[in-house]
C-alpha positions as CSV (number, residue, x, y, z in Angstrom):
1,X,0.3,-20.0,4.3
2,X,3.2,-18.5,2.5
3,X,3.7,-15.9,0.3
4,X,6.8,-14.0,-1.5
5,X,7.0,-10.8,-2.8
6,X,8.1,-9.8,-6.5
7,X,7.5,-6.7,-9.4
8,X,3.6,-6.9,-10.6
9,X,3.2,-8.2,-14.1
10,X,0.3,-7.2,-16.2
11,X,-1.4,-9.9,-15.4
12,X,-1.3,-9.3,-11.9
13,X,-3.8,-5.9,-12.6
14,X,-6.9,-7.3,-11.6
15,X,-6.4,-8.9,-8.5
16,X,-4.4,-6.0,-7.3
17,X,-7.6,-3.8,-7.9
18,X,-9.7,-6.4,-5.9
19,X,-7.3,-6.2,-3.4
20,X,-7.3,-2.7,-3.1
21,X,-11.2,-2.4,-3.2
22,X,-11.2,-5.1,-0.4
23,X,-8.5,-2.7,1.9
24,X,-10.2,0.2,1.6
25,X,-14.0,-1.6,2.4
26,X,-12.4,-3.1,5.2
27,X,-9.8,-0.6,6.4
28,X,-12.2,2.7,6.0
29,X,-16.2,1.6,6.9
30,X,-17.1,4.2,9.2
31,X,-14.3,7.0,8.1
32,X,-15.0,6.9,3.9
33,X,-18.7,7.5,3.0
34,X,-20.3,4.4,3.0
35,X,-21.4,4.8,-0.3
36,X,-18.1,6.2,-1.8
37,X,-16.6,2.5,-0.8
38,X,-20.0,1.1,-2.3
39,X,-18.9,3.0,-5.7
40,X,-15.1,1.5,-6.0
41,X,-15.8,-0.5,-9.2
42,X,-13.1,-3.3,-9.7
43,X,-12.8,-2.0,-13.6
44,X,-11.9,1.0,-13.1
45,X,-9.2,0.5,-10.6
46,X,-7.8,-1.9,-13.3
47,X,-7.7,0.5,-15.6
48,X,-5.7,3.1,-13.1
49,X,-3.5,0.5,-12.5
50,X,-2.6,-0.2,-16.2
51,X,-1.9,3.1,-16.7
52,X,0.4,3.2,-13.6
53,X,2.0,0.1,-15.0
54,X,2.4,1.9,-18.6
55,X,4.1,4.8,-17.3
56,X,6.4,2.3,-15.5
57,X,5.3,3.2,-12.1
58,X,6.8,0.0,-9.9
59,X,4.7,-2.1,-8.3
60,X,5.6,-4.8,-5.7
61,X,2.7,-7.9,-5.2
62,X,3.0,-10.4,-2.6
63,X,1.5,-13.3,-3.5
64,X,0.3,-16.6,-2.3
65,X,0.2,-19.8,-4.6
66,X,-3.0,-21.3,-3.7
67,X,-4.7,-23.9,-5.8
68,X,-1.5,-23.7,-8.3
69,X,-1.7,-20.3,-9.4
70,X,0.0,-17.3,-7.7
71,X,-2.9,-14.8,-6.1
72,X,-2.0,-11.4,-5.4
73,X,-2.5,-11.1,-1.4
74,X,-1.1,-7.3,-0.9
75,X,0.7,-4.7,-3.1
76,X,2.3,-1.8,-2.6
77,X,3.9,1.0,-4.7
78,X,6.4,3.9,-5.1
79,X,6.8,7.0,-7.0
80,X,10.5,8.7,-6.2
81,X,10.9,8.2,-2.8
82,X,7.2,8.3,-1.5
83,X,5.5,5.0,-1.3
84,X,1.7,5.9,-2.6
85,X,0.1,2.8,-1.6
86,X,0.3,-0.5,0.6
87,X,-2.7,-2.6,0.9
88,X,-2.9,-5.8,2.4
89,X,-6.1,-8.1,1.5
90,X,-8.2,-8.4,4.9
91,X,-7.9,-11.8,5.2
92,X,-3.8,-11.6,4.9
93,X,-3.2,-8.8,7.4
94,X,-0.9,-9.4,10.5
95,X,1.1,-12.4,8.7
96,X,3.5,-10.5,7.6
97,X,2.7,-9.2,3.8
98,X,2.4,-5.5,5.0
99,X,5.8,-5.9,6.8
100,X,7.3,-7.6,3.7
101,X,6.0,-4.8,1.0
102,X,7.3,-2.4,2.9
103,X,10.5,-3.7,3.6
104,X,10.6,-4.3,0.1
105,X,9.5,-0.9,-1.0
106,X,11.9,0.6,1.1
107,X,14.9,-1.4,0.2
108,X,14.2,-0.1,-3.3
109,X,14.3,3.3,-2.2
110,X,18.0,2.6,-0.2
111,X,19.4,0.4,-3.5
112,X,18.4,3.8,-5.8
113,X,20.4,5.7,-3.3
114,X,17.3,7.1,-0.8
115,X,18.3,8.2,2.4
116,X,14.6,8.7,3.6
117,X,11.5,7.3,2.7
118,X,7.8,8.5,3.3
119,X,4.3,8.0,3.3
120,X,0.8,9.4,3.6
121,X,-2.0,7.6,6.2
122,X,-5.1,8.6,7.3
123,X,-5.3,10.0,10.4
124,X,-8.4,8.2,11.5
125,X,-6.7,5.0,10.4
126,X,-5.4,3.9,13.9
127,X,-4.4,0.3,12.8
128,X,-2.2,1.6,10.0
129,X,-0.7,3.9,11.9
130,X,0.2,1.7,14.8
131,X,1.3,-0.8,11.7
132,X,4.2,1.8,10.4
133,X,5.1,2.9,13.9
134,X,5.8,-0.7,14.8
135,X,7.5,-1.1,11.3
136,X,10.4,2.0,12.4
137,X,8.0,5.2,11.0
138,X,7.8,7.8,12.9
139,X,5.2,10.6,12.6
140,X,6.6,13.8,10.6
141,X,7.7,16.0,13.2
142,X,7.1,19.1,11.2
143,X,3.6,18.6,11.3
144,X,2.6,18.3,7.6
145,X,-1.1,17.2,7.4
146,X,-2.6,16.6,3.7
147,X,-6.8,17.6,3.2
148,X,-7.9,14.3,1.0
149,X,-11.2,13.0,-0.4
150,X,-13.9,14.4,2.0
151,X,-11.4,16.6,4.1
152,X,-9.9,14.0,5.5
153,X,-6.7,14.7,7.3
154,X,-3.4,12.5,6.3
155,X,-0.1,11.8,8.3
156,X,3.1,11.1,7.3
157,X,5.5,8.6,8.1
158,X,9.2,8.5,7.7
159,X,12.3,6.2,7.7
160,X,15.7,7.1,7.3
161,X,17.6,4.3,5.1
162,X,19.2,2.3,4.8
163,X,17.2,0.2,7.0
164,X,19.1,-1.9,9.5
């Protein structure tokens, strides 16, 4: 299936916020509280999301046109030069929307005049960091570790742009 990658319009909200419920269900069973993950409540990511939209917070979707509608398939977003989220829905992973978003995401960063960009992943999240490894990040050499929801420890990843 193809997809294509473009800004998030308001309309877009929803499915971004079942996408990201999906990701995090699938991505973090076992390393998140089971019933933290139970908790995510599609509504209230929405509404998060809207307000990121408000305050003009980008936000890039890939999406899929399936039945003759577009349907968000990942999304990811940025705030300065830090991209704050990337989540691809389970079903989409490893065709390419994660490498697309970032690509995209990182482009933005180079076109604003960026020379680095950067994001946080769990530690315990071997699949995403072997994602952004194989995607050009490398692991912050300085060593800076962020404590998160239940003390969980976060990585960051870099990449000097422009890309090539």
């Amino acid at each position: 299936m193809n997809f294509r990658v473009r800004l998030a319009i308001p309309e877009d909200i929803v499915a971004i916020a079942e996408v990201q419920i999906a990701s995090w269900r699938g991505a973090y069973r076992g390393v998140i509280a089971d019933e933290t993950l139970e908790r995510l409540d599609i509504a209230h990511q929405a509404i998060q999301w809207q307000r990121a939209m408000d305050r003009k917070v980008p936000v890039w979707v890939a999406v899929s046109e399936i039945e003759g509608e577009d349907q968000v398939v990942g999304f990811a977003s940025l705030r300065e030069n830090e991209i704050t989220v990337l989540y691809v829905a389970p079903d989409w992973q490893r065709r390419g929307v994660g490498t697309a978003l970032l690509r995209a995401v990182l482009d933005a960063i180079a076109v604003a005049g960026g020379t680095l960009g950067w994001l946080w992943v769990l530690e315990a999240n071997a699949a995403a960091r072997a994602f952004y490894a194989a995607a050009g990040g490398r692991a912050a050499d300085d060593g800076p570790v962020r404590v998160g929801q239940q003390e969980l420890r976060q990585v960051r990843y870099l990449w000097d742009l422009p890309l090539a």
